[in-house]
N, C-alpha and C positions, 0 to 999 in steps of 0.2 A: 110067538112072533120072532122070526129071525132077526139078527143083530144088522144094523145100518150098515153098508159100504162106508158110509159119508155122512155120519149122525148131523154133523152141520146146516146139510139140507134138511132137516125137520123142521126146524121153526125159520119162518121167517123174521127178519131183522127188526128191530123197534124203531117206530116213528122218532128222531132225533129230538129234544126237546129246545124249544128258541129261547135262549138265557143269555145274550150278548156280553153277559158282563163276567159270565162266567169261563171259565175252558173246560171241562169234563164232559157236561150234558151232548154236545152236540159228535165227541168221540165215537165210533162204531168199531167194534171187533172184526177183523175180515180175516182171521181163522180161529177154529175151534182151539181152547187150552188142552195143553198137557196135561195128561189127569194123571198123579203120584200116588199108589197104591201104599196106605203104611199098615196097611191089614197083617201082615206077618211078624213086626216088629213086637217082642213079650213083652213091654210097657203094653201095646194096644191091646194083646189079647187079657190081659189079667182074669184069666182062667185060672178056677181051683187045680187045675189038673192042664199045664202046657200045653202045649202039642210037642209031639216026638219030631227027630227028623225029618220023619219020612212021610208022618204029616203036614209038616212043614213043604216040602218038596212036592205033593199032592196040591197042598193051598197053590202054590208058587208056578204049578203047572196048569191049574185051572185060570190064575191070572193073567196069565199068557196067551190062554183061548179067547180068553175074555176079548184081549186086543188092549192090556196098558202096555206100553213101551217104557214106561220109569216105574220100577219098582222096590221100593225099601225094604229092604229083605232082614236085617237084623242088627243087634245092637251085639260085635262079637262077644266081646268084655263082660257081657251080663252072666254067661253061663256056658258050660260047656255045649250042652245045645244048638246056642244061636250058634257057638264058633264054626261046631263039625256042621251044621246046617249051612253055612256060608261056604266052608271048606265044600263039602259034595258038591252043591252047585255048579263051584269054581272046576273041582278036578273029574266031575262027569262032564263040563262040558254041556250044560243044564240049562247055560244064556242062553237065547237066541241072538245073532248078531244084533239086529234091529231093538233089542231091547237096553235098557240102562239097569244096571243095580248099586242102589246106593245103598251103603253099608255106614251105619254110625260109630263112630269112633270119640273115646275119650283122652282130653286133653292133659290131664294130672299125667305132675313126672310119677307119681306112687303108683302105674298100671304097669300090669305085667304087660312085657312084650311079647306078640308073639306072630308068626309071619305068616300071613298070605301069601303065596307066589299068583298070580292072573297073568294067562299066556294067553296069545292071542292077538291081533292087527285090528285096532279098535279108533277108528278115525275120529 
């Protein structure tokens, strides 16, 4: 079955429920959520065996087919891995404009620093 244009028109809306005394029940959603992919982050996969790069980059390109627009791509700090994984992304040029990638970062003074550059006109 091919993927929705417009998943939002699949279901119809739920009868609102009459609760006067409450505020929530009678609220209705009038667009679909943002759905955040954290499939590629190495906390979620806790695989005996990672994924490489360029698996990584594979997962990360089929997410995009999919149609998420927010995607959590990696925890850099964990490993050299996640880092250069974030790094290709960033310097092939691997976002799509339309997409977001959130990268997790830790807040202890004891992390190594180490730089991302992301170039590019990102409104």
């Amino acid at each position: 079955m091919p993927m929705l244009t417009d998943p939002s028109e699949k279901y119809a809306p739920y009868t609102p429920l009459d609760l006067p005394a409450r505020q929530w029940p009678h609220k209705q959603l009038t667009q679909h959520p943002i759905w955040l992919s954290t499939d590629l982050r190495d906390g979620n996969q806790a695989l005996a065996q990672p994924m490489t790069v360029q698996q990584k980059r594979t997962f990360f390109r089929h997410l995009v087919q999919c149609g998420f627009k927010e995607i959590e791509v990696a925890f850099p700090a964990a490993s050299e891995t996640e880092f250069s994984f974030v790094r290709s992304l960033i310097e092939d040029e691997e976002v799509p404009d339309d997409v977001w990638m959130q990268v997790r970062s830790s807040v202890q003074n004891s992390c190594e620093v180490r730089e991302l550059t992301v170039t590019g006109n990102r409104s």
